[in-house]
C-alpha positions, 0 to 999 in steps of 0.5 A: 498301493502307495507311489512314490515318483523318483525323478533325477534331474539336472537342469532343464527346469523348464521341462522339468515344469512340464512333467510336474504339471502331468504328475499333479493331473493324474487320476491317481496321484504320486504319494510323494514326488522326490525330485533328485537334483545333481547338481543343477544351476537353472532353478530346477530344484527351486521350482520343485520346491516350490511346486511340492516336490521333497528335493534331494540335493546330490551336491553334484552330477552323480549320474542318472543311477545315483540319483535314482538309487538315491530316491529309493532309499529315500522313497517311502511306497511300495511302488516306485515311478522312476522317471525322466525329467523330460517326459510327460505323462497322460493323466492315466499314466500312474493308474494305468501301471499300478493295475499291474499287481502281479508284475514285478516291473512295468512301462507304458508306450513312450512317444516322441514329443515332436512326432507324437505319432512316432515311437520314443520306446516301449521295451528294450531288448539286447543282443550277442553284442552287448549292444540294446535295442528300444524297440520301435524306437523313432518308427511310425506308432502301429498294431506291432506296439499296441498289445499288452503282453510280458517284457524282460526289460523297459527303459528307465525313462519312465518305468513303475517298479515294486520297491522290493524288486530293488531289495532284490536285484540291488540299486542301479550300477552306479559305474554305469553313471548314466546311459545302458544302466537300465540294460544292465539292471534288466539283464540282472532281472532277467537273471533272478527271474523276474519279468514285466509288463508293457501296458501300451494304454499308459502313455507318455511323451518324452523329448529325449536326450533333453540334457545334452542331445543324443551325439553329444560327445558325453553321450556318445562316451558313456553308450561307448564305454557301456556297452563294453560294460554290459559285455564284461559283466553279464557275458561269461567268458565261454559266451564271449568266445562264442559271440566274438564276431556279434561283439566286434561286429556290433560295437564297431559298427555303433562307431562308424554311425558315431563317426558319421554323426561327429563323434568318432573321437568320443567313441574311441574315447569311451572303449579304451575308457571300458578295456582298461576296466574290463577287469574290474566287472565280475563276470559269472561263471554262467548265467543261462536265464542271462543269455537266453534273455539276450537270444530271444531279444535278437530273435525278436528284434530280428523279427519286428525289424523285418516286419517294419522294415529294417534301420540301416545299423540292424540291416548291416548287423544281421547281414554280417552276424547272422542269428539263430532263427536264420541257421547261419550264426558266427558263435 
């Protein structure tokens, strides 16, 4: 089976170099790599040109999920490695994933560049209040992360994805534009039906918030007005009369760790941003694949953070939401 490698970029052509040089290392090499450029001035599309990449030019920074859709239509294989242009691959990387035939989507175990001893991602999960949850993110690599087994969701930091599985769900939320768009798309899958696979042997390190950082002003935003988002789109309205508190709960709570880390004024920024297009998303009149999706993601959330020990936002959110293993829930 032929691969196609998507990567979006915008600047940071030095890294962008560094992820090149791990593709033309694979012991099963890309069939074609399309580098998708949004607009970059440091010579990153250049550099790919000149590598041996084919470059689409956006003509401007699109976000993260034009680009993306961009390189699917353009692709020409029946697998498709979307990837960030901050990442590294292991030279097994695309080998690792395409031994996955009968999965629709799958990712490998993402390591942080700096500490790569530490989990960056593995696979997403959601909860009742639209927020998402890596899972292991920023935690030491250990037994919980290292079992292949069934996923709802990956991060599209790095994820291999049959090209009929986009026919099928459709291209990325370009009103997502970046940030919580692969949520979005999991949580459409999960909808359909369609599950995959986390192949811990198919590593990758990633730096992370490579473009701008994780609390810049843009980022925080985005995440803020996001996550209001995925409420609108995917909660019917039953469900979030039901799961007023884990929303409100959760959503603030993200805006007080904002607030902590200078970006308060983004947040608020990007949850009027999302109230005033609330209406605009067309929420299903019942999606119950969608929210059972979403309680077995809190379950398991709720389950590894109490085997690793809890980070302090999870810890506040259960303290005050409950959930539905605890036989105290506020739906």
């Amino acid at each position: 089976m032929n691969v196609s490698a998507i990567v979006p970029v915008w600047n940071g052509r030095e890294l962008l170099a560094k992820l090149l040089d791990s593709l033309s290392r694979q012991t099963r090499p890309a069939a074609e790599v399309l580098v998708i450029d949004n607009g970059s001035t440091d010579g990153a599309p250049e550099l790919a040109t000149a590598w041996g990449a084919r470059v689409v030019r956006m003509g401007g920074n699109a976000g993260f999920a034009a680009a993306v859709n961009r390189g699917v239509a353009e692709s020409r294989s029946e697998w498709l490695a979307i990837l960030n242009s901050d990442v590294e691959l292991a030279p097994d990387w695309i080998e690792k994933l395409t031994a996955e035939p009968e999965t629709w989507f799958a990712t490998g175990k993402i390591l942080i560049a700096a500490r790569p001893d530490r989990i960056d991602g593995t696979w997403d999960v959601a909860c009742r209040s639209g927020c998402a949850w890596r899972a292991g993110q920023g935690r030491p690599d250990g037994p919980l992360f290292s079992g292949k087994r069934e996923i709802a969701m990956a991060p599209l930091t790095a994820v291999m994805a049959r090209a009929e599985l986009f026919r099928r769900i459709g291209p990325l939320d370009v009103r997502f534009e970046s940030y919580l768009e692969d949520v979005d798309f999991g949580l459409r899958c999960a909808a359909a039906g369609l599950r995959g696979s986390f192949v811990p042997a198919a590593v990758c390190h990633h730096r992370g918030s490579g473009a701008l950082g994780k609390w810049h002003a843009g980022v925080v935003r985005l995440m803020a007005r996001n996550q209001v988002f995925l409420v609108a789109k995917h909660f019917p309205r039953g469900l979030r009369r039901r799961w007023w508190w884990p929303i409100f709960v959760g959503q603030g709570f993200w805006g007080l760790i904002a607030l902590r880390h200078g970006a308060g004024l983004a947040w608020f920024r990007g949850k009027i941003e999302g109230i005033r297009r609330f209406r605009s998303f067309e929420a299903p009149s019942g999606h119950s694949r969608v929210e059972a999706c979403v309680l077995e993601g809190e379950r398991e959330m709720f389950a590894i953070q109490t085997a690793i020990g809890f980070d302090l936002y999870w810890r506040c959110y259960f303290a005050l939401v409950g959930h539905s293993d605890t036989g105290r829930t506020h739906e």
